[in-house]
C-alpha positions in Angstrom: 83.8 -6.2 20.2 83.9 -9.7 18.9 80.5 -12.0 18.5 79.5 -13.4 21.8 80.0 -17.4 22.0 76.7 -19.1 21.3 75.0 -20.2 24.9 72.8 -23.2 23.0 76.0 -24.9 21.9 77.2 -25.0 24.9 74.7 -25.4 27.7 72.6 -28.7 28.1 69.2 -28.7 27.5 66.7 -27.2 30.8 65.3 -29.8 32.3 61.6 -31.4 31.4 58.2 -32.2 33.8 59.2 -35.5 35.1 62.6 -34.5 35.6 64.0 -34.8 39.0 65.8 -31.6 38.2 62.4 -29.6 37.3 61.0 -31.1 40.4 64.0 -29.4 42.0 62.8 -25.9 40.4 59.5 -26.5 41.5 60.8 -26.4 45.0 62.9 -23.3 44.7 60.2 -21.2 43.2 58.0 -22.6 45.7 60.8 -21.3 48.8 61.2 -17.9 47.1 57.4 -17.0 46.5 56.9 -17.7 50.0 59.0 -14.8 50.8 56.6 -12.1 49.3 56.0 -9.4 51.2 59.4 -9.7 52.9 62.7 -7.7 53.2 64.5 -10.6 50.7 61.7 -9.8 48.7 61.9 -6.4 48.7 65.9 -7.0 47.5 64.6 -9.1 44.3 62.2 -6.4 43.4 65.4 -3.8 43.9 67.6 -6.1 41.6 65.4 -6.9 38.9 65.8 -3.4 37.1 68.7 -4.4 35.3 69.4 -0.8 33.9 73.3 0.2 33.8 72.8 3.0 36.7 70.8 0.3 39.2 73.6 -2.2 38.6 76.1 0.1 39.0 75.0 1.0 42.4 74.3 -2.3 43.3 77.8 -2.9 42.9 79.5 -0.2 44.4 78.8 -0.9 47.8 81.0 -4.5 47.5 83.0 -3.3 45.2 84.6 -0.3 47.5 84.6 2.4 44.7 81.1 4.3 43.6 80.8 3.3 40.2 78.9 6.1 37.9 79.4 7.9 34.6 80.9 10.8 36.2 83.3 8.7 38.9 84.6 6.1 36.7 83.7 6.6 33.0 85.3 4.1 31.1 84.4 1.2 34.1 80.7 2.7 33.8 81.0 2.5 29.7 82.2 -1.3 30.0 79.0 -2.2 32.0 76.9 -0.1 30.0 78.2 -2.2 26.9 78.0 -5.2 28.2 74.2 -4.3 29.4 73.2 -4.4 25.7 70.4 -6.7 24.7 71.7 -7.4 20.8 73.6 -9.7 18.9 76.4 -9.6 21.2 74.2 -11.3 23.7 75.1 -13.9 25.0 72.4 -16.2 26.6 70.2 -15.0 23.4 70.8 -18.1 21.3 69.7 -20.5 24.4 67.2 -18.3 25.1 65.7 -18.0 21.5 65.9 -21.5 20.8 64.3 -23.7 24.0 61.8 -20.3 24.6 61.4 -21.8 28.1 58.3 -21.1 29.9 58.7 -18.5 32.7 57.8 -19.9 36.4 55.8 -17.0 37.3 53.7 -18.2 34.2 53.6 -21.5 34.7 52.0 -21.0 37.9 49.7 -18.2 37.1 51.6 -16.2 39.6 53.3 -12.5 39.4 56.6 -11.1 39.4 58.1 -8.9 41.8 57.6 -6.2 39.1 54.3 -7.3 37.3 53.5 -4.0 35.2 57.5 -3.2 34.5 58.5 -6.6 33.5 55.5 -9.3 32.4 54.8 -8.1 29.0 58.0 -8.1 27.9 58.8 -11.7 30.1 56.3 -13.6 28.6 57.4 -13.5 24.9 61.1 -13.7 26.1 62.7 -17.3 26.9 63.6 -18.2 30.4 66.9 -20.7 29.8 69.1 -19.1 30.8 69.1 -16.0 33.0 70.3 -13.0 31.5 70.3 -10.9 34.9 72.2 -13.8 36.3 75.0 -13.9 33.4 74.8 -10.5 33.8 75.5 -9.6 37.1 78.4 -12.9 37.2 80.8 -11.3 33.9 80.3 -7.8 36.2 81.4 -9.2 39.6 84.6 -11.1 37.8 85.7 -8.2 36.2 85.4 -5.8 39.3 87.2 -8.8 41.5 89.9 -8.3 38.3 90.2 -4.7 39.4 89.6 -5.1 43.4 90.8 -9.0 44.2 90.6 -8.0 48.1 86.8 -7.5 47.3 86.6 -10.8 45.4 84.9 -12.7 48.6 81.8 -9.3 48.8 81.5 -8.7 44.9 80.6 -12.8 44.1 78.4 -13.3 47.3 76.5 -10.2 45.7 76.6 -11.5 42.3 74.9 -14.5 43.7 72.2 -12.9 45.8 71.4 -11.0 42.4 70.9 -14.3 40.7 68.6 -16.1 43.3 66.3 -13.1 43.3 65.3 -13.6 39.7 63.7 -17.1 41.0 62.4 -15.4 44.0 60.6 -12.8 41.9 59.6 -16.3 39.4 61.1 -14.3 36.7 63.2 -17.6 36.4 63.7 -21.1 37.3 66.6 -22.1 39.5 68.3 -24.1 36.7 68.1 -21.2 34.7 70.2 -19.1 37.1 72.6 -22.0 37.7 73.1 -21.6 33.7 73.3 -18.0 33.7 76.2 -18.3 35.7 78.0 -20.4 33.5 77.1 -18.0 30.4 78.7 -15.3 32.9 81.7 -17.3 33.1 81.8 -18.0 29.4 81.8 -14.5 28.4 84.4 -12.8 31.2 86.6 -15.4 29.8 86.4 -14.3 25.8 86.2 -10.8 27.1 90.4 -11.3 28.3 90.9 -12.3 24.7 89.5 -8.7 22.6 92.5 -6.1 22.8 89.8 -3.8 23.1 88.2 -5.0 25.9 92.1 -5.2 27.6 93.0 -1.8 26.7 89.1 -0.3 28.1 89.8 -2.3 31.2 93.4 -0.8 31.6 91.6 2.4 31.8 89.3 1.5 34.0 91.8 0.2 37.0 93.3 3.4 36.3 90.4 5.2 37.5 89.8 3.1 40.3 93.1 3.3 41.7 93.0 6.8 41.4 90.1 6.9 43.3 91.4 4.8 46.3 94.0 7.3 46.2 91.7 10.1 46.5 89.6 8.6 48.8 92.5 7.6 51.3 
């Protein structure tokens, strides 16, 4: 499919110490650290393996449908590809060029996950989320295919996001922007024949499986 728009022409810059805005992300960190140990904790630890089979189960319980490789196929292959860390990435550009220091970092503090994900976190920029643009381009496409699940699908999407700042993977401005990037690349994803024709199939399957299933 087509080359991703570029997130840094875009977005605005994350905000700076001294910023009223960073003080703001200072505060959310703060509220979500203090939940370690908890249930809501538990749930960011859950959601920060952002592997195609984890997401996909994540998703199937607001969505209405199990998603899987062997359920729905060509749904599964959509968020398998869109699960790709490459050029067709879209927070990359952002990410690459402000190389924003983590919060968990900042503070001397772990993630949820510290041996799965720190190594890799540290040398990767924060601005903007990636789980978070994520999980928003898969919740408007399954509310595309299941618009009575719209209201379960984007509260999900957005309990997904704030558990990357409770795990102080990210900043809360870097979720905010994630979603935006999510937004950004559902849109240019209705514009690529291919991704139209993949999608076809994929209400296919899901209707047939509301058929089965009822």
């Amino acid at each position: 499919m087509a080359q991703a728009f570029s997130s840094k022409a875009y977005l605005p810059p994350p905000p700076k110490k001294g910023d009223p805005l960073f003080a703001l992300d200072i505060a959310e960190y703060k509220a979500g650290y203090a939940l370690k140990g908890t249930a809501r904790w538990k749930l960011a630890t859950s959601d920060s393996d952002m592997s195609t089979p984890n997401v996909a189960h994540i998703f199937s319980k607001p969505f209405g449908v199990t998603i899987s490789a062997q359920t729905t196929p060509a749904l599964y292959r959509i968020l398998d590809y869109l699960n790709v860390d490459s050029g067709d990435y879209a927070p990359e550009t952002a990410k690459k060029f402000y190389m924003r220091e983590r919060p968990f970092v900042y503070f001397k503090h772990h993630t949820c996950q510290p041996i799965a994900d720190e190594s890799f976190l540290r040398t990767n920029g924060s601005y903007p989320s990636g789980h978070t643009a994520y999980a928003t381009t898969i919740a408007l496409i399954l509310a595309q295919l299941r618009p009575d699940r719209g209201d379960e699908l984007f509260k999900r999407a957005w309990t997904y996001g704030q558990s990357r700042v409770i795990c102080g993977a990210h900043w809360q401005s870097d979720v905010n922007a994630g979603r935006i990037v999510g937004a950004v690349e559902y849109s240019r994803l209705q514009s690529l024949p291919a991704f139209r024709k993949a999608l076809k199939q994929a209400q296919e399957e899901v209707d047939n499986q509301l058929k089965t299933h009822h």
